[in-house]
Z-matrix of the N, CA and C atoms (Angstrom, degrees):
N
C 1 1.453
C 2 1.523 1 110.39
N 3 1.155 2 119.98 1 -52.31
C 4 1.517 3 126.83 2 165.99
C 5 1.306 4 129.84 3 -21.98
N 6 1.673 5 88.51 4 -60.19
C 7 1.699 6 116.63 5 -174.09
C 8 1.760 7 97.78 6 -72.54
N 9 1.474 8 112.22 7 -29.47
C 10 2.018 9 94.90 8 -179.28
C 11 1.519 10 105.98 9 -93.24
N 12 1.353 11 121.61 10 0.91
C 13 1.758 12 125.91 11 171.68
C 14 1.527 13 79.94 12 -86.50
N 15 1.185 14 133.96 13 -83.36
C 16 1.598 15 105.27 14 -169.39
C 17 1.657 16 150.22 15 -50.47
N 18 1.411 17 70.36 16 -6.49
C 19 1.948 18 77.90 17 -178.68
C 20 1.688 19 91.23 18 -98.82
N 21 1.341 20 108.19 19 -28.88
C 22 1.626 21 79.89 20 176.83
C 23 1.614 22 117.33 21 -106.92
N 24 1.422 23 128.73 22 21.00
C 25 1.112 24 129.51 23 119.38
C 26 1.640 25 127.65 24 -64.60
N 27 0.777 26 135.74 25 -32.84
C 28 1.775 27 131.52 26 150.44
C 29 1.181 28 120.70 27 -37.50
N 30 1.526 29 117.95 28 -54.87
C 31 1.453 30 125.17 29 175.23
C 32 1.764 31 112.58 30 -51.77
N 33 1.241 32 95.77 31 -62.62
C 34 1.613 33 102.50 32 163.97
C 35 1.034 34 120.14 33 -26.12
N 36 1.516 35 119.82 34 -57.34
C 37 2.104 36 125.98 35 -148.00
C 38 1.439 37 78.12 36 -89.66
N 39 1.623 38 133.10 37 -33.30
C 40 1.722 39 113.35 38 -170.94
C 41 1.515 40 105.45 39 -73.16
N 42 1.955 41 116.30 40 -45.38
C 43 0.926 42 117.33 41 -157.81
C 44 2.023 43 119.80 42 -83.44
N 45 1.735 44 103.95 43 19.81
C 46 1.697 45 107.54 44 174.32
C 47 1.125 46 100.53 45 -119.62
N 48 1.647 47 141.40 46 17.84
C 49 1.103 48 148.60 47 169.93
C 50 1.927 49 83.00 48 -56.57
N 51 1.519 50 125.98 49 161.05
C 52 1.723 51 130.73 50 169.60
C 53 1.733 52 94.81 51 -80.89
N 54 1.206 53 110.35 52 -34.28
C 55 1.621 54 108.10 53 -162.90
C 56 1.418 55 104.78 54 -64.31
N 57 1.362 56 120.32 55 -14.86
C 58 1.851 57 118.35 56 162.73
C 59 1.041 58 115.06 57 -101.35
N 60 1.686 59 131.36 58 27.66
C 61 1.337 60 118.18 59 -175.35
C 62 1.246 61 103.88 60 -87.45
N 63 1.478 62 125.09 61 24.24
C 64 1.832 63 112.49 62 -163.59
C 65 1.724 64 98.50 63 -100.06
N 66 1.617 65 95.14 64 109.14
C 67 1.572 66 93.50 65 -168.23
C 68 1.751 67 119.07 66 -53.29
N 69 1.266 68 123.08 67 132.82
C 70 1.121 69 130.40 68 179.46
C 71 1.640 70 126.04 69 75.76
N 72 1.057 71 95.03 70 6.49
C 73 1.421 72 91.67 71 164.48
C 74 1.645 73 130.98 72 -93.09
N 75 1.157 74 134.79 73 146.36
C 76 1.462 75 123.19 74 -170.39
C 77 1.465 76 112.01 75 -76.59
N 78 1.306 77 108.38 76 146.32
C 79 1.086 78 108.38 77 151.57
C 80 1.620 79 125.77 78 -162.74
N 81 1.709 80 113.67 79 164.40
C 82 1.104 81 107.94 80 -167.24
C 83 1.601 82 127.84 81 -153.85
N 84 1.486 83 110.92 82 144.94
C 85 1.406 84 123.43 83 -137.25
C 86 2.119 85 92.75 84 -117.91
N 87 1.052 86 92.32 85 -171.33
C 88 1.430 87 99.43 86 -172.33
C 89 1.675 88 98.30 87 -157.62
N 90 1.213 89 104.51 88 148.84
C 91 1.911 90 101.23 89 -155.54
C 92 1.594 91 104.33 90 -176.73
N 93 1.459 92 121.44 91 76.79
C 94 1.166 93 139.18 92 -171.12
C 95 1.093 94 138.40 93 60.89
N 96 1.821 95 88.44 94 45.11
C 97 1.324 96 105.56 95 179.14
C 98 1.700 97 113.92 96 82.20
N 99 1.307 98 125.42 97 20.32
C 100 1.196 99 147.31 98 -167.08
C 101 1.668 100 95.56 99 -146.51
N 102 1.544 101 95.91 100 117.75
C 103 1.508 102 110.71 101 -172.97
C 104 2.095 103 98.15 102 -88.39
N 105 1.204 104 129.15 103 148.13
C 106 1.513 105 137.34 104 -178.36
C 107 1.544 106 100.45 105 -119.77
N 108 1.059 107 115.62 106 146.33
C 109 1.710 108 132.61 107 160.74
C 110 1.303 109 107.63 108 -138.11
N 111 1.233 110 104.71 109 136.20
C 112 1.458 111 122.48 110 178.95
C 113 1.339 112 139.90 111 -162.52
N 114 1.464 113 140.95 112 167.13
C 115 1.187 114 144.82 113 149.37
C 116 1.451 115 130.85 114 -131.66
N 117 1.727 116 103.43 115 162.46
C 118 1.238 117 82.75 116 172.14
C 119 1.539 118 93.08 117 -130.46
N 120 1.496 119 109.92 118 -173.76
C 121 1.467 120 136.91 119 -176.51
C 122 1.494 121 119.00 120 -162.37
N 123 1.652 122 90.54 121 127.34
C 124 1.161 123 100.71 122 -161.66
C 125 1.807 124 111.91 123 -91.26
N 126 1.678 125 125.61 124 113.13
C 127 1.222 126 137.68 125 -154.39
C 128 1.382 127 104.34 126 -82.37
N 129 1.580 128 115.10 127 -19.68
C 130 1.459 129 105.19 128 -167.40
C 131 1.395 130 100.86 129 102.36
N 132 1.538 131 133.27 130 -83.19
C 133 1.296 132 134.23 131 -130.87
C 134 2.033 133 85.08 132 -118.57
N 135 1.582 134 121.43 133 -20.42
C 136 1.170 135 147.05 134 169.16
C 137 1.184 136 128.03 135 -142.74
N 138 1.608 137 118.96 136 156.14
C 139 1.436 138 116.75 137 150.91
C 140 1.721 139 136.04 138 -117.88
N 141 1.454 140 94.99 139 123.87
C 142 1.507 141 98.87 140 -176.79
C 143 1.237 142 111.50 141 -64.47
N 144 1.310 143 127.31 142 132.44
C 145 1.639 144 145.82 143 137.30
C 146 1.583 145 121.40 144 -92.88
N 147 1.622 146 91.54 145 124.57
C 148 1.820 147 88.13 146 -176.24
C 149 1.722 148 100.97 147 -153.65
N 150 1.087 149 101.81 148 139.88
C 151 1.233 150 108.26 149 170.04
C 152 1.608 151 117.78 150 -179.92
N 153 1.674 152 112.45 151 -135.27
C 154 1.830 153 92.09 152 -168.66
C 155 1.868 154 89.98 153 -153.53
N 156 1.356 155 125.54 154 146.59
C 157 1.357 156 113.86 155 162.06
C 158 1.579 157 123.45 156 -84.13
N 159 0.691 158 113.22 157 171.91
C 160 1.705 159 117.70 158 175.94
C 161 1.938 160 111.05 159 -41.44
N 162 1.167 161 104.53 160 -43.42
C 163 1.296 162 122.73 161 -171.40
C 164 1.591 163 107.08 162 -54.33
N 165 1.345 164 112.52 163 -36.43
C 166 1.318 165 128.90 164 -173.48
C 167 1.758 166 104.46 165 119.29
N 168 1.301 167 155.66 166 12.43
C 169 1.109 168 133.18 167 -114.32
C 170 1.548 169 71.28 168 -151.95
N 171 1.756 170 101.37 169 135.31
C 172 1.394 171 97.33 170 -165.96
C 173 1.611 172 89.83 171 -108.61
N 174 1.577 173 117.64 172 175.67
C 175 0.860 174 146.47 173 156.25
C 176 1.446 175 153.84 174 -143.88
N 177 1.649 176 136.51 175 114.04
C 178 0.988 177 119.58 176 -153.36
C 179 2.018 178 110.51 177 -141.64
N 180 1.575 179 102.05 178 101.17
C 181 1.415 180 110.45 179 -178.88
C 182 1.246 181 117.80 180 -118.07
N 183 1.739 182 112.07 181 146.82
C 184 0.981 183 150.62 182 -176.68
C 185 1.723 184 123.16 183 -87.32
N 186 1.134 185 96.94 184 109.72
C 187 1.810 186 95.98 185 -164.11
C 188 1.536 187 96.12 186 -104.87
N 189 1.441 188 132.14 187 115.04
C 190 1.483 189 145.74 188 154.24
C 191 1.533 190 112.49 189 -99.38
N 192 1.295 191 119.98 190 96.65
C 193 1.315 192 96.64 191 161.68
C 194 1.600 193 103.81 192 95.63
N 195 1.301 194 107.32 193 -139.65
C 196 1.341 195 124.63 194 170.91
C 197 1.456 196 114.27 195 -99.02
N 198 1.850 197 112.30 196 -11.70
C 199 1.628 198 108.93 197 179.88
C 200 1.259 199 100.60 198 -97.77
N 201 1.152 200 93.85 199 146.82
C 202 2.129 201 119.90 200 157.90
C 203 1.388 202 111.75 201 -107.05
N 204 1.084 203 110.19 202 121.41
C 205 1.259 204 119.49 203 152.88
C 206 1.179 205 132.74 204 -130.02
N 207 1.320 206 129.94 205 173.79
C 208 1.703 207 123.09 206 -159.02
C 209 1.289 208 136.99 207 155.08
N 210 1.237 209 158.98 208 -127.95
C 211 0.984 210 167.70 209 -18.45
C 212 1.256 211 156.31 210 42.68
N 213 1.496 212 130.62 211 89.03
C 214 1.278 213 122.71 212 -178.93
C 215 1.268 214 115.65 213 -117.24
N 216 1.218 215 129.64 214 128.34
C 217 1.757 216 120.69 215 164.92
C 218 1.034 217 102.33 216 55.46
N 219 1.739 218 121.40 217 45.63
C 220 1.926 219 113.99 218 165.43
C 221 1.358 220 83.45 219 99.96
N 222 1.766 221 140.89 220 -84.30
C 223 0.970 222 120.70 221 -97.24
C 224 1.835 223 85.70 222 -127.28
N 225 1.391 224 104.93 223 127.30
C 226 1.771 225 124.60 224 151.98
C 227 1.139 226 114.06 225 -17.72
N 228 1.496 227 115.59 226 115.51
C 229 1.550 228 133.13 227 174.14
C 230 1.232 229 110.83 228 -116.49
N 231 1.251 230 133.90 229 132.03
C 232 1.378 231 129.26 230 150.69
C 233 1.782 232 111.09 231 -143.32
N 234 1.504 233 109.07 232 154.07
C 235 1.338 234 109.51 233 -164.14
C 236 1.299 235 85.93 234 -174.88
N 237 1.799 236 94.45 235 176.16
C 238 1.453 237 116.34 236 174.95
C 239 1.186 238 132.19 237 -116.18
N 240 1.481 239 148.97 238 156.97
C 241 1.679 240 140.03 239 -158.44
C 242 1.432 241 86.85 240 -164.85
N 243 1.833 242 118.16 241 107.89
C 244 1.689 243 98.38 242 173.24
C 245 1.725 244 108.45 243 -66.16
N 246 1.182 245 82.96 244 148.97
C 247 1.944 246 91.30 245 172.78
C 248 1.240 247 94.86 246 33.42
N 249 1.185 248 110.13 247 62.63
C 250 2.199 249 112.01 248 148.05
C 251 1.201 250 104.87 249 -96.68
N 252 1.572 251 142.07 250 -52.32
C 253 1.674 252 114.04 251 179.84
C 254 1.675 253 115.38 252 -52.77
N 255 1.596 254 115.09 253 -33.02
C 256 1.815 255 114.54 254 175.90
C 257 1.572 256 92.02 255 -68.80
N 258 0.990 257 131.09 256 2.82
C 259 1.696 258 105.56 257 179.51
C 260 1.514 259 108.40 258 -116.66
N 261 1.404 260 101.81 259 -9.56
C 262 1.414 261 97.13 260 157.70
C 263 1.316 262 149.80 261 -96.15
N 264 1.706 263 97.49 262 -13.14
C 265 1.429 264 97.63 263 176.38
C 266 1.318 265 121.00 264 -83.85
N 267 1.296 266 114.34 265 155.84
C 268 1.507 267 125.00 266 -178.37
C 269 1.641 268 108.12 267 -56.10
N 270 1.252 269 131.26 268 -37.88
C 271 1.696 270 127.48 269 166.60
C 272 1.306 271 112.13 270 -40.15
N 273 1.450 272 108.65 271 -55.32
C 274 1.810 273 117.38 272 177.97
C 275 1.522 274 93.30 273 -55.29
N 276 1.218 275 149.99 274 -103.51
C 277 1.269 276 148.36 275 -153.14
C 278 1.348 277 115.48 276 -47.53
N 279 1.547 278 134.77 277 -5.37
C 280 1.243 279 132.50 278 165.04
C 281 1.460 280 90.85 279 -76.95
N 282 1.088 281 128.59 280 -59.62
C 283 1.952 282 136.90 281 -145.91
C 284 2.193 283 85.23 282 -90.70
N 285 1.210 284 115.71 283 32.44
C 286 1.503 285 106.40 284 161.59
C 287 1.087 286 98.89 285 -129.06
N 288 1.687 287 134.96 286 -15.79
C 289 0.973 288 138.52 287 -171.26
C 290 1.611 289 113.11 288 -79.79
């Protein structure tokens, strides 16, 4: 359980970089030797992240706020990221520019 709160906190710290705020497009990271694919989409009120690791093992989280919640590999994630939905939307990465 540990090990899928960290992989999908990883996804997170790659996926609020501005340079992925371009809604819906894929993209993909590499993270202990475990390759990630993903996207996100921006909900308005949230943003979806979804995608799958190399392994086959899908994943799909929900960024409100400062909470995540979601799904990884079967198993219920939830955690915190200050200002991770403001770091994901594409508005935030216009106004950093």
């Amino acid at each position: 359980m540990l090990k899928t709160v960290f992989a999908a906190t990883a996804l997170l710290a790659v996926s609020v970089s501005p340079a992925f705020a371009k809604d819906g497009a894929s993209h993909t990271f590499t993270r202990d030797g475990e390759t990630y694919t993903y996207k996100t989409i921006d909900k308005g009120d949230h943003v979806l992240i979804s995608g799958s690791r190399q392994s086959g093992s899908a994943f799909e989280l929900n960024v409100r706020g400062d909470q995540i919640t979601g799904v990884s590999g079967g198993v219920p994630v939830s955690f915190t990221v200050p200002n991770a939905q403001a770091k994901l939307t594409s508005s935030t990465a216009l106004a950093l520019r």
